[in-house]
N, C-alpha and C positions, 0 to 999 in steps of 0.2 A: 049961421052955423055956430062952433065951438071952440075953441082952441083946444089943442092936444094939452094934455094935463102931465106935466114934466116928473119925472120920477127916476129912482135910481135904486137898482136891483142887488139886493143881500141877497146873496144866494152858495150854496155848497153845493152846485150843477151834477145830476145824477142824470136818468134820465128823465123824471118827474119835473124837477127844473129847467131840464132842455126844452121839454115840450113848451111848459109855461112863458118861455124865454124867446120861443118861436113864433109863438102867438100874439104875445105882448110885442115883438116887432115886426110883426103883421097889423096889428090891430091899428086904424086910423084917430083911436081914441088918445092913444101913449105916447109923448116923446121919450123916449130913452135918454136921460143924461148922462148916465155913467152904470155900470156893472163892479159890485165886489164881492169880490169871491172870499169866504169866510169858511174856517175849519167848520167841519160839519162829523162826517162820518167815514173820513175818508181822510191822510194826510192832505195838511194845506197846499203844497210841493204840486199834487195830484188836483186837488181842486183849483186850483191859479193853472196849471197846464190842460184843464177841462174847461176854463170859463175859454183861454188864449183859442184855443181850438173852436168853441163855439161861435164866438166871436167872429172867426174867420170865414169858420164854413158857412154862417149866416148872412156875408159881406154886411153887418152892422158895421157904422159909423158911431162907435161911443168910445170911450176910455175903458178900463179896465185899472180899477184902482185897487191900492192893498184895503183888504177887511182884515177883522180879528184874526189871528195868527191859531188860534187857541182859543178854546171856550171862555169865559169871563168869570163863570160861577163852578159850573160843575167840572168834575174832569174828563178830560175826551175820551171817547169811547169809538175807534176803529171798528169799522165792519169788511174786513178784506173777503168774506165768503160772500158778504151778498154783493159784492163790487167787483171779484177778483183784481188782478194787475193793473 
């Protein structure tokens, strides 16, 4: 057979991420090492308590480490209408 192919997930978890995030630890192909959650489109604050939440209700076994706090190049752009609270 294969070994799982080890990886670790940049992600700003909406619900498009969730999904990909559900599947990817589903899927017998991925070991999951670790999850970071990175400003995206939504405060950071919001996405680190969106990954902590995923994480849980997934009962994954991985870490949850800090990602970028803040975009690198451009500047962040919030969408609280298409995210609400």
């Amino acid at each position: 057979m294969y070994d799982k192919e080890p990886v670790v997930i940049d992600t700003d978890p909406g619900i498009d991420d969730f999904l990909a995030i559900a599947i990817a630890n589903k899927c017998d192909k991925f070991d999951i090492r670790a999850i970071m959650p990175v400003a995206g489109n939504q405060s950071y604050e919001k996405v680190v308590r969106n990954t902590l939440d995923l994480v849980d209700f997934l009962g994954m076994d991985c870490p949850v480490t800090k990602g970028a706090s803040k975009p690198l190049i451009v500047p962040q752009e919030l969408s609280p209408e298409a995210h609400g609270e």
